[in-house]
C-alpha positions as CSV (number, residue, x, y, z in Angstrom):
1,X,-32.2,-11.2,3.7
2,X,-35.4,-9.2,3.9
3,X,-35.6,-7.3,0.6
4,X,-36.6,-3.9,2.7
5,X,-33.0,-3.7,4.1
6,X,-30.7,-1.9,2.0
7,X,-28.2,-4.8,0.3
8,X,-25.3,-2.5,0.2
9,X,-24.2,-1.7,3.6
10,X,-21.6,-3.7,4.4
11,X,-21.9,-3.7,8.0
12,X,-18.3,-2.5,9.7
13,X,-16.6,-4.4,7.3
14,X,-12.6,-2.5,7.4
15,X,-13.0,-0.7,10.1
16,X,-10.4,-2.9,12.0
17,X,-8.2,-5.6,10.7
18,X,-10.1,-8.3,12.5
19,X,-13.4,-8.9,12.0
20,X,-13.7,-12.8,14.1
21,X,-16.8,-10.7,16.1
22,X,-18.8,-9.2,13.0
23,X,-21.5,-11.1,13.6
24,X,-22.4,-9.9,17.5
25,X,-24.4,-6.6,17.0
26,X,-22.5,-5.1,19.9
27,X,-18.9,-5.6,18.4
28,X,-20.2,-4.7,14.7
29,X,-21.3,-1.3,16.2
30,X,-18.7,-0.6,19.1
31,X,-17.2,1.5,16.8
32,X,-20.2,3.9,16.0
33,X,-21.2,3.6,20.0
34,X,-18.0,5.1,21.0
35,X,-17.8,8.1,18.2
36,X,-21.3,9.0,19.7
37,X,-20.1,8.4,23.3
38,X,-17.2,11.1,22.9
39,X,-19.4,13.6,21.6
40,X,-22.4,13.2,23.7
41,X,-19.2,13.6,26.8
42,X,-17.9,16.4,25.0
43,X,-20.2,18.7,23.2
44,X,-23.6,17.5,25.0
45,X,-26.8,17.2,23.1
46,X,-30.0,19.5,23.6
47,X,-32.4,16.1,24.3
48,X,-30.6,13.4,26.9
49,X,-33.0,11.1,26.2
50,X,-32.8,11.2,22.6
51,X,-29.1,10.3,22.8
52,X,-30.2,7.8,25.1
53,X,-32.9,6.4,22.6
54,X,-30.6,6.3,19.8
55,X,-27.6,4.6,21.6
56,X,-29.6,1.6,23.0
57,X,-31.2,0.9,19.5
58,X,-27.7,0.9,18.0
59,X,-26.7,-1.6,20.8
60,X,-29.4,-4.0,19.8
61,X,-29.6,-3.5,16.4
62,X,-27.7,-4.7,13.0
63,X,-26.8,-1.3,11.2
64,X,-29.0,-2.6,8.2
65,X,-31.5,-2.3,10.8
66,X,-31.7,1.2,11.6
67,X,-34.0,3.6,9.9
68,X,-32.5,6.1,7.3
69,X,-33.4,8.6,9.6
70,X,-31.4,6.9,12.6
71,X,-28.1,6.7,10.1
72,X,-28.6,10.5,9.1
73,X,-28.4,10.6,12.7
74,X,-25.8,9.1,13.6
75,X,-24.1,10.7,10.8
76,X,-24.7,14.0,11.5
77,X,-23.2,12.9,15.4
78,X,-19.9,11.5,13.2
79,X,-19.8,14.7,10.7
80,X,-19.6,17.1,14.0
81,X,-17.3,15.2,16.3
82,X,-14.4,14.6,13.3
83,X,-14.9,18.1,12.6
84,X,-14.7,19.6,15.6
85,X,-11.4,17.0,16.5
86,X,-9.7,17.9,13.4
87,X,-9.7,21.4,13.6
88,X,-11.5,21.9,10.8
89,X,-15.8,22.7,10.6
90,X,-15.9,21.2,7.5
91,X,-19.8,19.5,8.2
92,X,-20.7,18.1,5.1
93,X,-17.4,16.9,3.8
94,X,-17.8,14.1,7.3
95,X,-21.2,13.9,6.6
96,X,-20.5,13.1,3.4
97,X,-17.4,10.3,4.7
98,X,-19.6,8.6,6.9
99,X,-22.0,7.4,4.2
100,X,-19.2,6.5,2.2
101,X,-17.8,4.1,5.0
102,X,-21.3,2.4,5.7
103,X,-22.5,2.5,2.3
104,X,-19.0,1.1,1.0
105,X,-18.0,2.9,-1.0
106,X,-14.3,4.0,0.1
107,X,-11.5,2.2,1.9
108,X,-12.0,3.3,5.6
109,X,-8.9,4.3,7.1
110,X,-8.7,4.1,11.2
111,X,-10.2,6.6,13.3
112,X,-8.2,10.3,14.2
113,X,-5.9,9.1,17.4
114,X,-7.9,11.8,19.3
115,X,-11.3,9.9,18.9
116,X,-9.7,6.3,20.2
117,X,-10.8,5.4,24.0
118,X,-9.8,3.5,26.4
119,X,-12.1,0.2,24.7
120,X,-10.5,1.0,21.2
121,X,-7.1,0.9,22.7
122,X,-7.7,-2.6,24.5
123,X,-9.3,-4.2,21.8
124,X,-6.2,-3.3,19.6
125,X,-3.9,-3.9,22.3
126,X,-5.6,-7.7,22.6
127,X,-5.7,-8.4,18.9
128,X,-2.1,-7.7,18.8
129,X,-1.4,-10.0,21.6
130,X,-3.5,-12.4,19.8
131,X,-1.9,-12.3,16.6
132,X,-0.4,-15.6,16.2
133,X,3.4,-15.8,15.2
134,X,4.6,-16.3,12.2
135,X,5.4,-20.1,10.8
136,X,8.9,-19.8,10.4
137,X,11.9,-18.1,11.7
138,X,12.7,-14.8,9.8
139,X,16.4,-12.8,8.7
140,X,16.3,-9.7,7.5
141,X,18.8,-8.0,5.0
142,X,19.1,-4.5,6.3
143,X,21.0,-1.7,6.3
144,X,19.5,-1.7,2.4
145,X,18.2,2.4,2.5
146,X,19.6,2.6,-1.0
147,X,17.2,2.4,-3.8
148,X,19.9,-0.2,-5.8
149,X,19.8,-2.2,-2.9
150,X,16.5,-2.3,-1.6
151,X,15.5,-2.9,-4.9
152,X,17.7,-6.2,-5.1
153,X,16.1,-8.2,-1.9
154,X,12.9,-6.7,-3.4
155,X,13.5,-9.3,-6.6
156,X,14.8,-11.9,-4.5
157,X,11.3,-11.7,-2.4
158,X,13.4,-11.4,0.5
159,X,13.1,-9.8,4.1
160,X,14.5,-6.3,3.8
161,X,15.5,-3.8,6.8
162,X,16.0,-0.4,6.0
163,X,17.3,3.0,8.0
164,X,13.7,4.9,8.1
165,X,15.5,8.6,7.8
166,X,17.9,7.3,4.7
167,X,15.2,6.3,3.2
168,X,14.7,8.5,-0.2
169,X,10.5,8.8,-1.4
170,X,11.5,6.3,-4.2
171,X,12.2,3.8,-1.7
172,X,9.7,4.4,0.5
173,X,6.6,4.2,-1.9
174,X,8.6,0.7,-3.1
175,X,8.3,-0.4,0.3
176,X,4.8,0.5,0.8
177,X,4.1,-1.7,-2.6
178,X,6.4,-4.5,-1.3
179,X,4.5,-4.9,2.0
180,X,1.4,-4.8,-0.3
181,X,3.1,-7.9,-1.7
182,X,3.5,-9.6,1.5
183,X,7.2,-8.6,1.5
184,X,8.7,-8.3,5.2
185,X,10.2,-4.7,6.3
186,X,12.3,-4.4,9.6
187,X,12.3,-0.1,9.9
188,X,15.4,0.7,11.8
189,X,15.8,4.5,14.1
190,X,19.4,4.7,13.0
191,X,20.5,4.3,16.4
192,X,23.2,1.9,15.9
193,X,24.9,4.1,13.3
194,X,24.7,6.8,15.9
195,X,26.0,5.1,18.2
196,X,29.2,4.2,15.9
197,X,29.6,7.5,15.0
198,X,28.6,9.7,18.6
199,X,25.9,11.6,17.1
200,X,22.4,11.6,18.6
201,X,19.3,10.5,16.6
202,X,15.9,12.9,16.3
203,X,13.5,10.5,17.5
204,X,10.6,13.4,16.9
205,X,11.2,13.0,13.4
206,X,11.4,9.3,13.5
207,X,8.1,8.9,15.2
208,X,6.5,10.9,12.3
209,X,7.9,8.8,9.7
210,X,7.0,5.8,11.2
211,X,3.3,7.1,11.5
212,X,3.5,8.6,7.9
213,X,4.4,4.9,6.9
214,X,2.0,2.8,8.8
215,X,-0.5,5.3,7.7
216,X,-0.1,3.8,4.3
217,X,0.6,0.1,4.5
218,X,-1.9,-2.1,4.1
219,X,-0.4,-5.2,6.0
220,X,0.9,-3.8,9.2
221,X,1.7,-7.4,10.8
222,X,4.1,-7.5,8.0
223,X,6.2,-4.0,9.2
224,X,9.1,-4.5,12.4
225,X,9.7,-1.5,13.3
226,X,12.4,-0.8,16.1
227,X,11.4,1.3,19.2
228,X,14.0,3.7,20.3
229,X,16.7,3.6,22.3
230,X,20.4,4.4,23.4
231,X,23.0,1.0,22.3
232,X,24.6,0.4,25.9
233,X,22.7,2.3,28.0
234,X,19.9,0.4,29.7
235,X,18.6,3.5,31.5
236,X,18.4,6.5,28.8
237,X,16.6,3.3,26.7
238,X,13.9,3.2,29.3
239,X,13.7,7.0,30.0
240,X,12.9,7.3,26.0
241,X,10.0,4.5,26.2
242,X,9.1,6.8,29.4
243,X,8.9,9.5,27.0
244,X,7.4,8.3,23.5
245,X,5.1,5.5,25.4
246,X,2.1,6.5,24.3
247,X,3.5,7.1,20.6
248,X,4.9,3.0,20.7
249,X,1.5,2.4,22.4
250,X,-0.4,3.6,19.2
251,X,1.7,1.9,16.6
252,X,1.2,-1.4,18.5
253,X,-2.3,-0.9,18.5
254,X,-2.3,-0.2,15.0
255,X,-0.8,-3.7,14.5
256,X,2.5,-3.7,13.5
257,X,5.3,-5.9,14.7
258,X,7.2,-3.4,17.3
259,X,10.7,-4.1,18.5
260,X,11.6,-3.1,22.1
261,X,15.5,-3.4,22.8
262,X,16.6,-4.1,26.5
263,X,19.6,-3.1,27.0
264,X,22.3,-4.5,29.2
265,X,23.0,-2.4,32.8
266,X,22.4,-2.7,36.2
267,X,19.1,-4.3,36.2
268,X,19.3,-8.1,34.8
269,X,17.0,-8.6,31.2
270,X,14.2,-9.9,33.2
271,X,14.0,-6.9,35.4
272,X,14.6,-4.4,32.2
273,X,11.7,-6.4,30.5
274,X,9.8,-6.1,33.7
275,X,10.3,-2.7,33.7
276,X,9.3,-1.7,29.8
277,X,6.4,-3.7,30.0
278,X,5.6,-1.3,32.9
279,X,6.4,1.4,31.4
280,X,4.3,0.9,27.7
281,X,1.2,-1.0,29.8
282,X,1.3,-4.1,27.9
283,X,3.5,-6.6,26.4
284,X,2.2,-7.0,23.7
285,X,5.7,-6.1,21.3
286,X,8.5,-8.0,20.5
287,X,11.9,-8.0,22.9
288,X,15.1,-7.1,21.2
289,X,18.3,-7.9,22.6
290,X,21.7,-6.2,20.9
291,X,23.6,-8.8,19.5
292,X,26.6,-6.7,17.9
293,X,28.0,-3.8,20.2
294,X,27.3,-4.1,23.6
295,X,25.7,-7.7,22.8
296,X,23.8,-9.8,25.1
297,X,25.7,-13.0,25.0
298,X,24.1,-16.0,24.2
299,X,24.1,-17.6,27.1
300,X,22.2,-14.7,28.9
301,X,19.8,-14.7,25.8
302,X,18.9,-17.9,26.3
303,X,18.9,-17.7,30.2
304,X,16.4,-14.7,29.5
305,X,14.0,-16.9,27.2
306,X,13.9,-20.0,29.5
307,X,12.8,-18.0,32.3
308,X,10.4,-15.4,30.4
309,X,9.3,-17.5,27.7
310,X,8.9,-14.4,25.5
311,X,6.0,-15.1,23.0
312,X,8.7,-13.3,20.5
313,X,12.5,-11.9,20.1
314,X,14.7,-10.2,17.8
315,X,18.0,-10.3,17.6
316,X,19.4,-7.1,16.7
317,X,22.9,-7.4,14.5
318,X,22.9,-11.1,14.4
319,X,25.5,-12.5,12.0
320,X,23.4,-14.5,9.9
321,X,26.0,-17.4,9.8
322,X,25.1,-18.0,13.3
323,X,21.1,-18.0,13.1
324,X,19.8,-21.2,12.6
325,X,21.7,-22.0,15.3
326,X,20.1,-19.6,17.8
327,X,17.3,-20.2,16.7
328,X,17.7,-24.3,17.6
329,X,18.7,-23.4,20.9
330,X,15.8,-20.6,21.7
331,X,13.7,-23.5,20.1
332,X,15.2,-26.0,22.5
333,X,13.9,-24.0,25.5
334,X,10.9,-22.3,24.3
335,X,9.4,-24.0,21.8
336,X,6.4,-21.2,21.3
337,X,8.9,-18.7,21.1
338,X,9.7,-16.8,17.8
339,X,12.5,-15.7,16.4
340,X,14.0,-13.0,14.1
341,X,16.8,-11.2,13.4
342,X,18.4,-8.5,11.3
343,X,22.6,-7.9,10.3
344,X,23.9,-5.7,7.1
345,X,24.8,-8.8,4.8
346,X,26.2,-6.8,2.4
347,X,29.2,-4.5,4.4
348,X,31.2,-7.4,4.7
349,X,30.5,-8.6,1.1
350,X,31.5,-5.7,-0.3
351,X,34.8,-5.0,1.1
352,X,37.8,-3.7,-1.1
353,X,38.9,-6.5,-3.3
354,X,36.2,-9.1,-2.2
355,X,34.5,-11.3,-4.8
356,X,31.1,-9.5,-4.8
357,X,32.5,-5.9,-5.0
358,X,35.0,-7.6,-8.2
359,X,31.8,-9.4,-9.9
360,X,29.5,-5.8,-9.7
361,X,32.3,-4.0,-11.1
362,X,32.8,-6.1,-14.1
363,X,29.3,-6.4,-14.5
364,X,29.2,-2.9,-14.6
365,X,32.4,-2.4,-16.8
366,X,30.3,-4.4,-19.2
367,X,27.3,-2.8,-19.3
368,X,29.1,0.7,-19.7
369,X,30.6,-0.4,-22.7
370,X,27.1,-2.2,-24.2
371,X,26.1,1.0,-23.4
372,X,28.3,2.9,-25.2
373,X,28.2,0.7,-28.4
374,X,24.9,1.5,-29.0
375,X,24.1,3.7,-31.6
376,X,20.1,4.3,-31.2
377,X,21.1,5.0,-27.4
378,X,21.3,8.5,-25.5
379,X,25.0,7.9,-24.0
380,X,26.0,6.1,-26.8
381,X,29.1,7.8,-27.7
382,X,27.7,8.4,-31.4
383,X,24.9,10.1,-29.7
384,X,26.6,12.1,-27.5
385,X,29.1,12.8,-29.8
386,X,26.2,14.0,-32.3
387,X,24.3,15.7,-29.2
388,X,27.5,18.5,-28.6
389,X,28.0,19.1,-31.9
390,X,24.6,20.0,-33.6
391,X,22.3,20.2,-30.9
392,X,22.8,24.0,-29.1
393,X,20.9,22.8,-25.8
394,X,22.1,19.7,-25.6
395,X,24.2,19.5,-21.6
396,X,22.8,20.7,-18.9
397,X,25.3,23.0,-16.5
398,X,26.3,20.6,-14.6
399,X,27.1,18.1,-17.5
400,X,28.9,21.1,-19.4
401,X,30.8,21.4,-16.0
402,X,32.2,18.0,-16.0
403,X,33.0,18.2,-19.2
404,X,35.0,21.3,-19.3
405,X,36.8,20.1,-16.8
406,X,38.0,16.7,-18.4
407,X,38.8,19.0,-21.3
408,X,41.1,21.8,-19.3
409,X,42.2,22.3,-16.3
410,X,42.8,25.8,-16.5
411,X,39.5,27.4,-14.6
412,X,39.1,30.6,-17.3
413,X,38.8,28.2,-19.9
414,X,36.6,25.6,-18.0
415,X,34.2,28.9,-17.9
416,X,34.3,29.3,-21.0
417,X,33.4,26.1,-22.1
418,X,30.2,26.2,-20.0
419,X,29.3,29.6,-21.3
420,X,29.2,28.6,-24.7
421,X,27.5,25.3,-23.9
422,X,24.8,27.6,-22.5
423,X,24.4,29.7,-25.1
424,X,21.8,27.4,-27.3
425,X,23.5,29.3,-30.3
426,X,23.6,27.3,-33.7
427,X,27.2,27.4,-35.0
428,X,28.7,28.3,-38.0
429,X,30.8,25.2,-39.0
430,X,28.4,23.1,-36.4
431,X,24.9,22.5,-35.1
432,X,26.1,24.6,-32.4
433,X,28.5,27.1,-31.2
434,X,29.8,24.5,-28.4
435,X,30.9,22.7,-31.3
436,X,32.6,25.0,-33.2
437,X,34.6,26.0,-30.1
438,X,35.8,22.1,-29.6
439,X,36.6,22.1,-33.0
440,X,38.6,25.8,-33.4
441,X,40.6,25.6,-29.9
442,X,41.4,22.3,-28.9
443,X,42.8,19.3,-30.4
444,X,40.8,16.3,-31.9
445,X,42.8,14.0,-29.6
446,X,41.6,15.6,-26.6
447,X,38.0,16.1,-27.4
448,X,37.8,13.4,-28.2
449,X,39.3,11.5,-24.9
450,X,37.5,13.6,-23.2
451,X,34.1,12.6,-24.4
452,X,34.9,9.3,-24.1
453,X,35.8,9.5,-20.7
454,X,32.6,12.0,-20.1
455,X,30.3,9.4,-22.0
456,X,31.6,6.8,-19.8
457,X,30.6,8.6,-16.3
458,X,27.4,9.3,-18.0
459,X,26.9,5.3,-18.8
460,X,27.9,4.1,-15.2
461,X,26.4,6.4,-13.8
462,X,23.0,5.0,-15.5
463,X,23.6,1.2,-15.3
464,X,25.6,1.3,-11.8
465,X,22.4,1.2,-9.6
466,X,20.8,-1.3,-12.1
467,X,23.8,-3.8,-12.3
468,X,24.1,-3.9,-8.1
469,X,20.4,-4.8,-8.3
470,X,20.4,-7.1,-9.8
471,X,23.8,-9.0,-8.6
472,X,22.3,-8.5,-5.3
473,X,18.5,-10.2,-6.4
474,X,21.2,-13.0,-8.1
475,X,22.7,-13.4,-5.1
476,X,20.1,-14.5,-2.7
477,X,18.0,-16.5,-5.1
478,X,21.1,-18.2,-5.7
479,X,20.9,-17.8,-10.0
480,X,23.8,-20.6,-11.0
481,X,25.7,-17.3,-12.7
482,X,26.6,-16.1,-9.5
């Protein structure tokens, strides 16, 4: 490289996922070209031709070929137009975030919606299509929205599907590190539960947490997420892809793996397909086809993939003892065709007197008492037994609650009991005056059953979550004790 060209700009290096055309000036700098395209349409510039100059030399030029005065130029064409878009006249904090794109020195994240044109839509749209599918079939566990049992498939490196609006922020930032890890998500609307139980699902809200999640992944190819739509009803589906198509639109340009279910009605599957492809502009996302209530039967899914030839399906509520051999038979017929599916493996599983729901709550019986036992532990029962008696501050209202009401069932008293727990007041026979009061009006044997039953909420409480982790992670990694 000629040592008068600045070593550290990286080109457009992370501006898109793909960079197979970094070395063509024109596709390194399409980028810039259309930032300084919407403003000069926009806001106008006082000298045509200087716009005119400036856009033709970044056409033919590398950017580590451009004058520092050209990239202050360019900068100061960026720093306007984000500003202006954003709502916000903050100049020099975009001047400032342009050199730190070109000059490396921050992760650049994709461009505000409201600056993508029509050419950054297609070539998203064709690198999506593009994408090649993945080597082998792939199941996914969901229906795991808990953090106990997301946190279970997460240890067993297994696919994982979760309800997106169940989701608590502990389980969302573990699936943002998970995809980091090239763990699979499936991201569900919740429409099947809905559907179960006749309510209606707020697809506003779902579109923003998808968007607040893709916004933060880092592998996108690596996130299914499920377009909405209405089990059974083939024509409110395609009214809500009428609605949120340009929302759908985005999040396949922005490269993840996006699930459109057709729905069964009076048009066949190949018309329905038709018609959302229609409907969305491209068809570049993956079909779904119900395979639980108001399933597609197999013989109409494979009559739909022999004549489509669908570069990919999912198969939405698929028993997982019946994949492999769907996906022989889709294989059979369409041999470029991929495949994946999602069921909750664990409903059944853990069914009233069933072997899994037996082993968890031994497991957990165990580790209560472990817990318990241990002296140098906060629920140990030493510890909580020394914690009530000398320590004034020592429950919280809510613990003092449950307490009180293991001790008595009589409500004045249960008040009591609380009161004096709050009181933080050192006792006189005790650390604290919630001792004293155990020890003066009730007897030993009930105190003390009562703390043992109160210490043993405490424990399972603690170890519960921990436990079905881990017998779920167990479970699919297939450890011989399971």
């Amino acid at each position: 490289m000629d040592k008068d060209k600045p070593r550290e700009l990286p080109l457009l290096k992370g501006c898109f996922i793909d960079h197979k055309n970094e070395d063509l000036y024109q596709q390194e700098n399409s980028w810039l070209i259309e930032v300084i395209t919407i403003a000069s349409e926009n806001y106008g510039y006082g000298k045509e031709s200087e716009y005119q100059a400036k856009l033709n030399l970044l056409k033919n030029n590398p950017i580590y070929g451009l004058s520092r005065q050209d990239l202050f130029w360019l900068a100061d064409k960026f720093a306007r137009v984000f500003a202006k878009v954003k709502g916000s006249y903050d100049y020099y904090y975009y001047h400032k975030y342009f050199f730190l794109i070109f000059f490396g020195k921050e992760k650049k994240k994709y461009p505000d919606s409201l600056l993508w044109t029509k050419t950054t839509y297609s070539r998203l749209e064709n690198q999506a299509l593009e994408r090649p599918n993945p080597n082998e079939p792939i199941f996914f566990n969901s229906g795991a929205s808990s953090l106990s049992d997301f946190m279970g498939y997460v240890l067993a490196k297994k696919p994982v599907g979760v309800q997106i609006q169940l989701c608590s922020e502990n389980v969302k930032k573990l699936m943002l590190n998970y995809n980091a890890q090239e763990g699979r998500l499936f991201v569900d609307t919740g429409a099947f539960s809905a559907f179960r139980k006749g309510k209606e699902v707020d697809f506003d809200k779902l579109f923003r947490n998808y968007f607040e999640l893709v916004e933060k992944i880092t592998k996108a190819e690596l996130v299914s997420l499920v377009a909405p739509d209405i089990v059974g009803n083939q024509q409110a589906s395609l009214d809500l892809l009428k609605k949120y198509k340009k929302e759908i639109y985005k999040l396949i340009c922005l490269g993840v793996d996006l699930i459109v279910p057709i729905q069964l009605g009076k048009l066949s599957l190949v018309e329905t397909y038709q018609k959302a492809i229609d409907i969305l502009g491209t068809k570049a996302f993956r079909v779904g086809l119900p395979s639980n209530e108001k399933a597609v039967k197999l013989e109409e899914v494979l009559a739909f993939v022999s004549s489509v030839q669908p570069k990919q399906i999912h198969l939405l509520g698929l028993a997982i003892t019946k994949f492999d051999s769907v996906v022989a038979q889709v294989k059979a017929i369409a041999p470029n065709t991929h495949v994946s599916a999602d069921a909750t493996t664990l409903r059944a599983k853990l069914k009233k007197g069933s072997k899994l729901r037996k082993l968890i709550e031994i497991k957990t019986n165990q580790a209560v008492v472990e817990s318990l036992s241990k002296g140098n532990n906060f629920i140990s029962y030493n510890s909580l037994v020394d914690g009530i008696f000398n320590q004034p501050d020592f429950l919280s209202k809510n613990h003092a609650k449950q307490l009180a009401r293991l001790i008595t069932s009589k409500a004045e008293e249960q008040d009591r009991i609380v009161n004096v727990a709050m009181s933080r007041i050192k006792g006189n026979y005790n650390g604290s005056r919630f001792g004293d009061l155990l020890d003066k009006f009730y007897k030993k044997e009930v105190v003390s059953q009562a703390l043992q039953k109160f210490g043993e909420t405490l424990a399972k409480r603690m170890v519960s979550g921990k436990v079905r982790t881990t017998v779920i992670s167990q479970m699919h990694t297939k450890t011989p004790s399971i």
